[in-house]
C-alpha positions as CSV (number, residue, x, y, z in Angstrom):
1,X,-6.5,15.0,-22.5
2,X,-7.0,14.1,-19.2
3,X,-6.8,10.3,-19.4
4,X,-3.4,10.9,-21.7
5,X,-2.5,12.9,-18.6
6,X,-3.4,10.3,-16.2
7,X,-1.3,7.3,-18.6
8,X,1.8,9.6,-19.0
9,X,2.2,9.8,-15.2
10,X,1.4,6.3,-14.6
11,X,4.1,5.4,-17.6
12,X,6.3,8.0,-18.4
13,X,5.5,7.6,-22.5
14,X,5.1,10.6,-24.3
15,X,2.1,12.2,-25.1
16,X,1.7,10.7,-28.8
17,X,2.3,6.9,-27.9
18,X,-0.3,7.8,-25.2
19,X,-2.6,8.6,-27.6
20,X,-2.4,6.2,-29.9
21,X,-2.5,3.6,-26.9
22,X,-5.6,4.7,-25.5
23,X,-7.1,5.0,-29.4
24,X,-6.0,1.2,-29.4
25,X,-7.5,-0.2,-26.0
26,X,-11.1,2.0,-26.8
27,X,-10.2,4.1,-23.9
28,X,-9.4,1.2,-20.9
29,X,-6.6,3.2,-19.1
30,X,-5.1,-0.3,-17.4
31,X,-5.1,-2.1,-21.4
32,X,-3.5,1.3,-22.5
33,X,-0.6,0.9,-20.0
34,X,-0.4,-3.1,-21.0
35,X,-0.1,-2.5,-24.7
36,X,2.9,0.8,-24.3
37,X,4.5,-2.1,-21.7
38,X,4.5,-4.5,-24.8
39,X,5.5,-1.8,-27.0
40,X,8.7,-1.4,-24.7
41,X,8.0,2.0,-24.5
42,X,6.7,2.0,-20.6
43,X,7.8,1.9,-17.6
44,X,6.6,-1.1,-15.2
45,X,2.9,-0.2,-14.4
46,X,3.0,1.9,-11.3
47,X,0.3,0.2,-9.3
48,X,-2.3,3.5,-7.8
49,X,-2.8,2.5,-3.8
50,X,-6.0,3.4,-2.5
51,X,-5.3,7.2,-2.1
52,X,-7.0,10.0,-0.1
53,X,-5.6,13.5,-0.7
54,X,-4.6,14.5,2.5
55,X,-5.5,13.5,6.5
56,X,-3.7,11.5,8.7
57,X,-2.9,8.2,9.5
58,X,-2.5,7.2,12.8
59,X,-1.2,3.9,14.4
60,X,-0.8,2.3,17.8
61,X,0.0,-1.0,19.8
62,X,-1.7,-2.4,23.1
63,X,0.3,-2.3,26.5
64,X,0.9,-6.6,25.6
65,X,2.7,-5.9,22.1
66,X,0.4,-8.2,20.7
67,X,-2.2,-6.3,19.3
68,X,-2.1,-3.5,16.7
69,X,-4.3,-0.4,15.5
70,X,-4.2,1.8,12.3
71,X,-6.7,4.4,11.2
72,X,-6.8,6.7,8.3
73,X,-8.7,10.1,8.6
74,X,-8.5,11.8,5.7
75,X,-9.1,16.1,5.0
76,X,-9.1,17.4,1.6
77,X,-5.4,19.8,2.2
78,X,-2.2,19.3,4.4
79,X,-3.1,22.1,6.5
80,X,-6.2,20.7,8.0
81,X,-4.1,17.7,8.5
82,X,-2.0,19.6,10.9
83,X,-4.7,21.1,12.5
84,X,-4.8,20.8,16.5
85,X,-8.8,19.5,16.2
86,X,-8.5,17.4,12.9
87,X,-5.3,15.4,15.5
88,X,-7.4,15.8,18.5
89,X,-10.5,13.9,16.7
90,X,-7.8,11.4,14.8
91,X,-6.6,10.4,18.4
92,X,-10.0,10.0,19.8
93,X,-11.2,7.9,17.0
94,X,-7.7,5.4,17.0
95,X,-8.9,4.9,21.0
96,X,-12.5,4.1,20.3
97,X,-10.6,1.2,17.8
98,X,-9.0,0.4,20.7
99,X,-11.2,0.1,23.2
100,X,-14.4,-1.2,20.8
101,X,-12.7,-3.2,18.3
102,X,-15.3,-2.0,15.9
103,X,-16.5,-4.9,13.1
104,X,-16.6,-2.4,9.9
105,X,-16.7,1.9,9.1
106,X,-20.7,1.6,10.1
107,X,-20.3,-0.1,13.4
108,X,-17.1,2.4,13.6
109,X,-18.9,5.7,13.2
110,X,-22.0,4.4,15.3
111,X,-19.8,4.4,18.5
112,X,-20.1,7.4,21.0
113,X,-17.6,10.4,20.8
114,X,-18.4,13.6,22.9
115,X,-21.9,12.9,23.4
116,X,-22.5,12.7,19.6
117,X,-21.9,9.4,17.2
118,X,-18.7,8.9,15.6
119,X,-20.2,10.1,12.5
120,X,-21.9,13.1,13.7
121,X,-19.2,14.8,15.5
122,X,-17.0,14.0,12.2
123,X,-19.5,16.0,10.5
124,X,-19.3,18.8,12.8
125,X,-15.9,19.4,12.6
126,X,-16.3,19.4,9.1
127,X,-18.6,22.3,9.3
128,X,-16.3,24.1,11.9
129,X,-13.2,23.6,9.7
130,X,-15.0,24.0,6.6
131,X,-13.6,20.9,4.6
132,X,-15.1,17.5,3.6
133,X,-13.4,15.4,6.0
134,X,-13.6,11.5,6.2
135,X,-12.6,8.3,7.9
136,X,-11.1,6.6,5.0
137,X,-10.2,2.8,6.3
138,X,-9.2,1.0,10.0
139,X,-7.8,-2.2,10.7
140,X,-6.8,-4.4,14.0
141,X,-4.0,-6.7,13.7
142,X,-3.3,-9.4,16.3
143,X,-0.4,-11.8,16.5
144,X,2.4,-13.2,19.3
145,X,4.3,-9.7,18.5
146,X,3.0,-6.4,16.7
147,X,4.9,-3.3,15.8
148,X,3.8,-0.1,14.2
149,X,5.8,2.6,12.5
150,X,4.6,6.1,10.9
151,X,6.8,7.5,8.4
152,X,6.4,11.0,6.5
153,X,4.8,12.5,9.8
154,X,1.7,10.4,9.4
155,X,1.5,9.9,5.8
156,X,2.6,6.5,5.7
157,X,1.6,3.8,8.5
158,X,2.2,0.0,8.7
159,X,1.3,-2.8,11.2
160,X,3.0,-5.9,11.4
161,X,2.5,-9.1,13.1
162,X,5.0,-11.8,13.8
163,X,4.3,-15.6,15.0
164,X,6.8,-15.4,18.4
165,X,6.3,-13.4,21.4
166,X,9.2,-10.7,22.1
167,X,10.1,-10.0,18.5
168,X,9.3,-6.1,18.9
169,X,12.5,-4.6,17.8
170,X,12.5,-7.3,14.7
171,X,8.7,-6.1,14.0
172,X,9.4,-2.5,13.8
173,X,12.6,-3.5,11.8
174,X,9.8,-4.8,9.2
175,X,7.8,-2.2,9.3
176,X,9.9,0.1,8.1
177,X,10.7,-2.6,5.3
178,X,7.2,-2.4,4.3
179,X,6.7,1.5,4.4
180,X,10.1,1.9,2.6
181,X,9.5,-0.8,0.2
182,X,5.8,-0.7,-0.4
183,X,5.3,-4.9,-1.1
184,X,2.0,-5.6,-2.3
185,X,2.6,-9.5,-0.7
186,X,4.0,-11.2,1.6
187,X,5.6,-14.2,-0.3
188,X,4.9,-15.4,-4.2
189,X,2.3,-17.8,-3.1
190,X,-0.2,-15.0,-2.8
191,X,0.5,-13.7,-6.2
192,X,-2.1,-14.9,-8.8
193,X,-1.6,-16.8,-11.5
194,X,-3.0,-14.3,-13.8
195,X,-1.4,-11.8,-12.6
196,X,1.9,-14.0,-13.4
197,X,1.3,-14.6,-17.2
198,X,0.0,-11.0,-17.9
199,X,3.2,-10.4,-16.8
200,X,5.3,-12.8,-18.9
201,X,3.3,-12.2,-22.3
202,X,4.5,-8.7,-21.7
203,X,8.1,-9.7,-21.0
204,X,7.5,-12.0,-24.1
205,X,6.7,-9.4,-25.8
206,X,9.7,-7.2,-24.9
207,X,12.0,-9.5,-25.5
208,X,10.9,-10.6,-29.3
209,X,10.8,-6.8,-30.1
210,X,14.5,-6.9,-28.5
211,X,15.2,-9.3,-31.5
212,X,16.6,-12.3,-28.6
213,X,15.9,-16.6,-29.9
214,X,12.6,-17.8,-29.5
215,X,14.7,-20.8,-27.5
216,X,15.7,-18.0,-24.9
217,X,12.5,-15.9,-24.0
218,X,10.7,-18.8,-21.6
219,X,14.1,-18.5,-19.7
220,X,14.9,-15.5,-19.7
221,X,10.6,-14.5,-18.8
222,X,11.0,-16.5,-15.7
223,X,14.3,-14.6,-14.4
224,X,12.5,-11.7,-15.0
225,X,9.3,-13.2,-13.0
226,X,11.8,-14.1,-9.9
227,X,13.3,-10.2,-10.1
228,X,9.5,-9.5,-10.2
229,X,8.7,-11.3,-6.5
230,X,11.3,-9.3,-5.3
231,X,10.0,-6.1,-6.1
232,X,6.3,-6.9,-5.0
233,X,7.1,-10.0,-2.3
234,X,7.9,-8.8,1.4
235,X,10.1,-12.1,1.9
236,X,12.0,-12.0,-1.4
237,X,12.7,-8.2,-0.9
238,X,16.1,-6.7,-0.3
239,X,16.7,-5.8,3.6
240,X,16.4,-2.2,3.3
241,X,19.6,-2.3,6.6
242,X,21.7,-5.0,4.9
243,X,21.4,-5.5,1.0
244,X,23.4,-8.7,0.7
245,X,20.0,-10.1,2.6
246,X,16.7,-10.6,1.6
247,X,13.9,-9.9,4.1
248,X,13.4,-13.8,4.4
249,X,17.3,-14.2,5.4
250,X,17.0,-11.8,8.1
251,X,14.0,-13.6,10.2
252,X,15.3,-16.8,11.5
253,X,12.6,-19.5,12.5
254,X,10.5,-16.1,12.7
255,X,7.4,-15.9,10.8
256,X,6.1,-12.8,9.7
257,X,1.9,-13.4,9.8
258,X,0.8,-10.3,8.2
259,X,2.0,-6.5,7.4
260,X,-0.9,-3.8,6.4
261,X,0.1,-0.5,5.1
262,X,-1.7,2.7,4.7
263,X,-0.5,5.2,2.2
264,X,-1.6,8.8,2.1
């Protein structure tokens, strides 16, 4: 029951073509959502980001504007999140990114906070608040320009670096593409080829249950593969301030280097 839980939310089939799917794959909850997508009955797979909860994510950008910091600290409900000492710790840790530029978690919770390691005084609060509390993830992002932006009150956080100096206001105007739009790459050269012709056979699929000419579907598969890259492709994404442009028209002889974004 749980699993037919688990592949309704993800598809929004009912309950009986969930069961038969997941009879069909022999359980595998990511075959089950392929074979409803064939079966026309899904939706497009909704893709689960690496999740926490609750917690915090918190973000910030050197003096320079070239170098970028992003932190997720994560608490099992909302209202330790808005706790003063669950934020106090959040901000401390974000600094000791800062200041260390720690090489992984380990080397992260190994550093010194109030006279205990990283780790230690996590666990601590824990006890004093009386949740399981964690550091989730961390990155550093360097580039000629970095903006940040933190959306949802902390919930959602991005990071993005672009290849010319002075470019703030056109970073942050990115970031909030990426937190609003979620892309899962920057252009369609990073999406795999695999990932590609999963995706046509189950447009192929689609469209011979639709009844359309056999002549048609290799056509009509790879306009749905371009409407794909601009659902999951930064660049080939509508602006979120000017639909008539894509993300790509709006940059110029600007390059955007990377984006990360944290979802709570």
């Amino acid at each position: 029951m749980e699993q037919i839980k688990v592949l309704r939310e993800k598809t929004g089939a009912g309950m009986v073509e969930c069961k038969k799917a997941l009879d069909e794959a022999g359980g595998d909850l990511e075959k089950a959502v392929e074979i409803l997508r064939k079966k026309g009955i899904a939706k497009a797979a909704k893709r689960t980001e690496r999740e926490a909860s609750e917690g915090l994510v918190l973000l910030a950008v050197n003096e320079a504007g070239n170098e970028g910091y992003i932190v997720e600290i994560n608490s099992e409900t909302d209202f330790v999140a808005r706790n003063e000492k669950f934020q106090e710790f959040g901000q401390k840790v974000l600094a000791l990114i800062k200041d260390n530029k720690p090489a992984d978690l380990d080397a992260l919770f190994a550093l010194s906070l109030d006279g205990l390691s990283v780790k230690d005084t996590l666990d601590n609060l824990s006890g004093t608040i009386g949740e399981k509390l964690g550091i989730n993830q961390f990155a550093i992002l360097t580039g000629a320009t970095v903006s940040s932006y933190s959306h949802l009150g902390g919930r959602i956080g991005v990071l993005v670096a672009l290849n010319e100096a002075g470019k703030a206001e056109l970073a942050t105007d990115i970031a909030m593409q990426v937190a609003a739009a979620n892309p899962r790459y920057l252009s369609p050269a990073e999406v795999s080829a695999e990932e590609i012709a999963k995706e046509k056979e189950i447009y192929r699929e689609q469209l011979l249950k639709e009844g359309k000419p056999e002549q048609m579907i290799e056509k009509i598969a790879e306009g749905k593969i371009n409407k794909y890259y601009s659902e999951v492709c930064l660049l080939k994404q509508e602006y979120i301030k000017d639909d008539k442009k894509t993300v790509e028209n709006i940059l110029g002889s600007t390059k955007i280097e990377k984006f990360i974004r944290y979802s709570l």
